[in-house]
N, C-alpha and C positions, 0 to 999 in steps of 0.2 A: 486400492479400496477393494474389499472383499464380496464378489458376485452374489453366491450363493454358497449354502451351508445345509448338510444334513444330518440329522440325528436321528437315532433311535432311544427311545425316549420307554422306559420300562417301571416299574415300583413294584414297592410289596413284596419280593418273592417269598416272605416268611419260611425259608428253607427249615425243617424239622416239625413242620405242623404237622399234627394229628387232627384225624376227623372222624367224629365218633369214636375215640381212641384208636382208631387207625393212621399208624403213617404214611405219611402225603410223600417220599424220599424219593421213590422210584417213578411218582407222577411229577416230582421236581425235577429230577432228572431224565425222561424224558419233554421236558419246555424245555429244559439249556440245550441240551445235545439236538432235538429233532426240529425245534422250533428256532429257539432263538439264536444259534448258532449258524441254520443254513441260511435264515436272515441275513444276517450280515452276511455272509458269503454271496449272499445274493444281490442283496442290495447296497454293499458296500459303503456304509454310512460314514463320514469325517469324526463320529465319535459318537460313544454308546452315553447315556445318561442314567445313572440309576438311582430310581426318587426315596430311599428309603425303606424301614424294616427289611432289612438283609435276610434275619433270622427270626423266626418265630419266639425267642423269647433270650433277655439278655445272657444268660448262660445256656449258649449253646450246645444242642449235640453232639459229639465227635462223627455220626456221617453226614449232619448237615455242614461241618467246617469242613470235613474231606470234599463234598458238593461246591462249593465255594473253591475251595483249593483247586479243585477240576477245573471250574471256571476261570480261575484267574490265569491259569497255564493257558487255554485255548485263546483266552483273550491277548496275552501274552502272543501266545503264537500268530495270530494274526496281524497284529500291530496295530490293533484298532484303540484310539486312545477313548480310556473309559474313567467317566466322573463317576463316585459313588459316595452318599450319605448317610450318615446314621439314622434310623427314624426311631420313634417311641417303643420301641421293641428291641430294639438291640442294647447290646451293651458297646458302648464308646469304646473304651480303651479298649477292650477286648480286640473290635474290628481294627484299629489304630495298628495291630501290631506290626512290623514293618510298611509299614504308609510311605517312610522317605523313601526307602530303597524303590519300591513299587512305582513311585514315582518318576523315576530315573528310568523306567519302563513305560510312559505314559499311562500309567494306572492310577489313578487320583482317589485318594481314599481320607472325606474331609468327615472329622469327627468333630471337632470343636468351633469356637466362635472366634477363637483367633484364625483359622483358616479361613475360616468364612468370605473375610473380608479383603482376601488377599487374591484377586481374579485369577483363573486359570486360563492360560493365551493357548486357544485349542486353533491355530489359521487364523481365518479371521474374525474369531471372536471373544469374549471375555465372557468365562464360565465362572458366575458367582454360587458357590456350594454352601446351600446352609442346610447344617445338620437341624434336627429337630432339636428344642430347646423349649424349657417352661420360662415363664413370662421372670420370675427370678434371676433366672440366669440370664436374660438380657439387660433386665436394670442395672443390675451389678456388672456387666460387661460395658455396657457404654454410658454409666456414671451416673444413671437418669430415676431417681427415685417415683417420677412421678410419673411414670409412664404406667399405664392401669389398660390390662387385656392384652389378649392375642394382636388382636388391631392394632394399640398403639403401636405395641414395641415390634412387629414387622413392619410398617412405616418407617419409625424410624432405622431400622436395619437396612432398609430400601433408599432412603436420603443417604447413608452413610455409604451404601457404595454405589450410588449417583455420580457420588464427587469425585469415585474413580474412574469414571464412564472412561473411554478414549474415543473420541472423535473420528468415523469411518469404517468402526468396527459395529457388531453384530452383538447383544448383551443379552446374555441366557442365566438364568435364574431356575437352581435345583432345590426344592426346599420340601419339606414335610409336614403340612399342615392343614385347618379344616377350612377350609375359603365358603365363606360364607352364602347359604342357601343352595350347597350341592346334597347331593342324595346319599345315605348311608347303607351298609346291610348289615346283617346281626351279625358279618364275622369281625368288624370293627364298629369303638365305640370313640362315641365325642367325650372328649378327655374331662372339659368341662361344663357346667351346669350354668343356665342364664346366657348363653351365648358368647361369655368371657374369652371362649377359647376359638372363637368367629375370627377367620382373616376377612376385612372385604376386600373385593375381586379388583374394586381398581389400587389395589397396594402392588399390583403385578405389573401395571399400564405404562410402566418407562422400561419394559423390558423387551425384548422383540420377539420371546419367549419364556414360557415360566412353568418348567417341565416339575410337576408336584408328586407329591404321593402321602397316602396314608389311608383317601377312601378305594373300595374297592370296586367302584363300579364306573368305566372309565367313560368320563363327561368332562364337557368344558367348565371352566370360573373364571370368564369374563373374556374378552377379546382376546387376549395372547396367551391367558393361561388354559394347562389339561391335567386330568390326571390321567395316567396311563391306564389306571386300575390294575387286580392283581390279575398276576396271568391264569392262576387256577382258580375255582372254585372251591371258596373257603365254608362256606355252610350249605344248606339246603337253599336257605333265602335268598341266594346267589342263582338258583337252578336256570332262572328266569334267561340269565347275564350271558352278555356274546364277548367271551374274553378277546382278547388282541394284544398286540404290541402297536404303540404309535411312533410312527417315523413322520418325522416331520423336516421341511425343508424351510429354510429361510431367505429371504433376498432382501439389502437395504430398503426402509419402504414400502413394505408390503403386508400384507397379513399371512402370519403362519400357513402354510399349507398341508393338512395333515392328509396321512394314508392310515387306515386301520387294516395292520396284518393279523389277518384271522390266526389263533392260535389251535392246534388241532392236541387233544390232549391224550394222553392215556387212558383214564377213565374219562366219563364223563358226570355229572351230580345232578340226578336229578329226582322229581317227585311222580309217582304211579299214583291211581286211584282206581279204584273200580270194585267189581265183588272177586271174593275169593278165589272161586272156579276160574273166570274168566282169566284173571292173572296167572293163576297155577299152569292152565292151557297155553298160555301166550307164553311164560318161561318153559316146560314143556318141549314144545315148541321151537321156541331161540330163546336160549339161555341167553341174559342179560349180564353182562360183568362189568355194569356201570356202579358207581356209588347211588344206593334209590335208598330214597323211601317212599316207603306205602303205605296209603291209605284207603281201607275196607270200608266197603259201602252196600256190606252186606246189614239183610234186616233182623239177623240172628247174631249171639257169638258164634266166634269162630275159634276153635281150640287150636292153641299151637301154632295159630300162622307164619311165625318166622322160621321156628324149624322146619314148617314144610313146606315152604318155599324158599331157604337157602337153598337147597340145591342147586336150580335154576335162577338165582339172585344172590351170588356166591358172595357178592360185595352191599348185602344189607344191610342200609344202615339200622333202620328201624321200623317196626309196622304199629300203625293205630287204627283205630275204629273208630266210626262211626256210633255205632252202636250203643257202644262205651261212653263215647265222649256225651251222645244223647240220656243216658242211661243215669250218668253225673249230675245232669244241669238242672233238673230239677225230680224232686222226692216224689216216686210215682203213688197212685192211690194203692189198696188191696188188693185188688181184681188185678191191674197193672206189674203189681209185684209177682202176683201169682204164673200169669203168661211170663212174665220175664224168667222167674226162677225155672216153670216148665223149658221153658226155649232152652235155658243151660245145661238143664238135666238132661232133656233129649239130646241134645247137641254133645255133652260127655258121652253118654253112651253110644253113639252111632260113632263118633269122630276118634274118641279112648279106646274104647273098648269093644268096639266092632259091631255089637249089637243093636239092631232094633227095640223100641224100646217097646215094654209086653203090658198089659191090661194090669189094671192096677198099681204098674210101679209108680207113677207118676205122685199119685192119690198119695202112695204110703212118705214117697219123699216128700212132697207139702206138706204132709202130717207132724212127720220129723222135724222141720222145719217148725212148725209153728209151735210144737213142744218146745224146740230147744230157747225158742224166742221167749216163750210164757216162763221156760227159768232164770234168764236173762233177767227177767224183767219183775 
């Protein structure tokens, strides 16, 4: 009978994502190489878990497959045996390509729902791999036309390999999907509409773990199940998020024991706010080479704020205003208009054009202004 069992338990890596049309290759490649590599060398886990979306989009890049190629050597070189699933981002066969051979390596690479159902004996336990699947293709996979939702038909995929359980072993469950009333962020979406596409959490509770993926914010869904979440930060709405890797240990009997390995990244994503000086100062200062954005919360426009604080914010994503955003939300009066248009004019000429602004220009450009309006109009 099998003591104890560890895993390292990972999702998401979306290898080839871009953010803000920036790509994320060389922040993915420092998580495998600096992170999740000396991990395991470290903590020497009984097998690595990986919960889906391999790749950021089913026709992958050629360096995000050389990334992957990297990984699969090192992993290789270790001998560390690694379950990996397709999720709603990949392309199936694409990953599938040599799967057998791979496996004869302890590299498990389950794309379909005939493998699904076929345990992988990792020591002592039974490693059931479901790739993501639309509710479709499990009807027609186990015969059942009347099976309606995410919910039913992962139940019923969870009865189906129940009945392979074995007796004194340890049963882990790798699957990609949305378990009902976890939290989302805007770099992934709910597939479906009406909660169609809901798993609930006790569809996971005959497993001794149920290592998931697809959200990116890593939290539990029910007593044995997690999701890892993704190891980078995939938007802004993420800046909040304390990435990790979860290693978890198992023992007949017990409840999962999880450890969250803080992930230390290359950049980092996050959001500024403040007035313009103060920022310019503060990069200035120490340049920032994080992925930022910023937001002005000055009581003027500000001309050009990205270009001139790229320099010192060399990895900008975007900057907004306040000002702006105030300036939008509702149709100012006359008077309103007027200080507003003055605030730009003077604010071009000091900030454009270097000059202070002189007695009378202001007068003559509201004048201009309200001619060009009255032929408008």
């Amino acid at each position: 009978m099998v003591n104890r069992l560890k895993f390292l338990h990972i999702a998401d890596l979306h290898l080839g994502r871009l953010l803000y049309g920036r790509s994320l290759i060389e922040d993915q490649r420092h998580f495998l190489f600096e992170n999740l590599l000396p991990a395991i060398d470290r903590h020497k886990p009984d097998g690595v878990l990986i919960a889906g979306d391999l790749y950021d989009r089913p026709v992958a890049s050629t360096e995000a497959i050389a990334l992957f190629d990297a990984l699969l050597d090192a992993l290789s070189a270790r001998q560390v045996p690694t379950v990996v699933i397709s999720g709603n981002h990949d392309g199936p066969e694409r990953i599938a390509v040599g799967a057998k051979m791979l496996a004869r390596f302890g590299i498990h690479i389950v794309t379909s729902l005939d493998a699904a159902f076929q345990p992988i004996e990792l020591g002592g336990a039974q490693i059931f791999a479901l790739p993501y699947f639309d509710n479709a293709q499990m009807r027609a996979f186990l015969g059942d036309e009347t099976l309606r939702g995410a919910g039913a038909c992962m139940r019923a995929a969870v009865e189906k390999m129940e009945a392979q359980f074995a007796p004194g072993k340890l049963h882990v469950l790798v699957a990609h999907c949305f378990a009902a009333g976890a939290s989302t962020s805007d770099s992934e979406s709910r597939l479906f509409v009406g909660g169609a596409g809901d798993v609930p959490t006790d569809c996971f509770a005959p497993f001794d773990y149920a290592a998931l993926g697809h959200l990116h914010a890593a939290q539990s869904a029910g007593s044995t199940a997690r999701y890892a979440g993704s190891p980078l930060k995939y938007s802004v709405d993420e800046a909040h998020q304390k990435k990790s890797m979860t290693l978890v240990t198992l023992e007949p009997g017990a409840a999962p024991q999880i450890e969250l390995l803080p992930v230390t990244p290359l950049h980092d994503v996050k959001r500024l706010n403040g007035k313009f000086d103060d920022l310019l100062a503060a990069g200035t200062a120490q340049p920032d080479g994080d992925y930022v954005e910023i937001l002005l919360e000055d009581d003027a426009p500000v001309f050009c704020p990205a270009d001139r604080l790229r320099p010192y914010y060399p990895n900008l994503l975007s900057v907004r205003s306040t000002w702006f955003l105030k300036a939008g939300a509702a149709a100012p009066s006359a008077a309103a208009q007027n200080r507003d248009r003055t605030a730009v004019f003077d604010g071009f000429l000091r900030d454009i054009c270097g000059d202070e602004p002189q007695a009378g220009d202001t007068e003559l450009f509201l004048e201009i202004m309200r001619e060009l309006e009255a032929k408008e109009a």
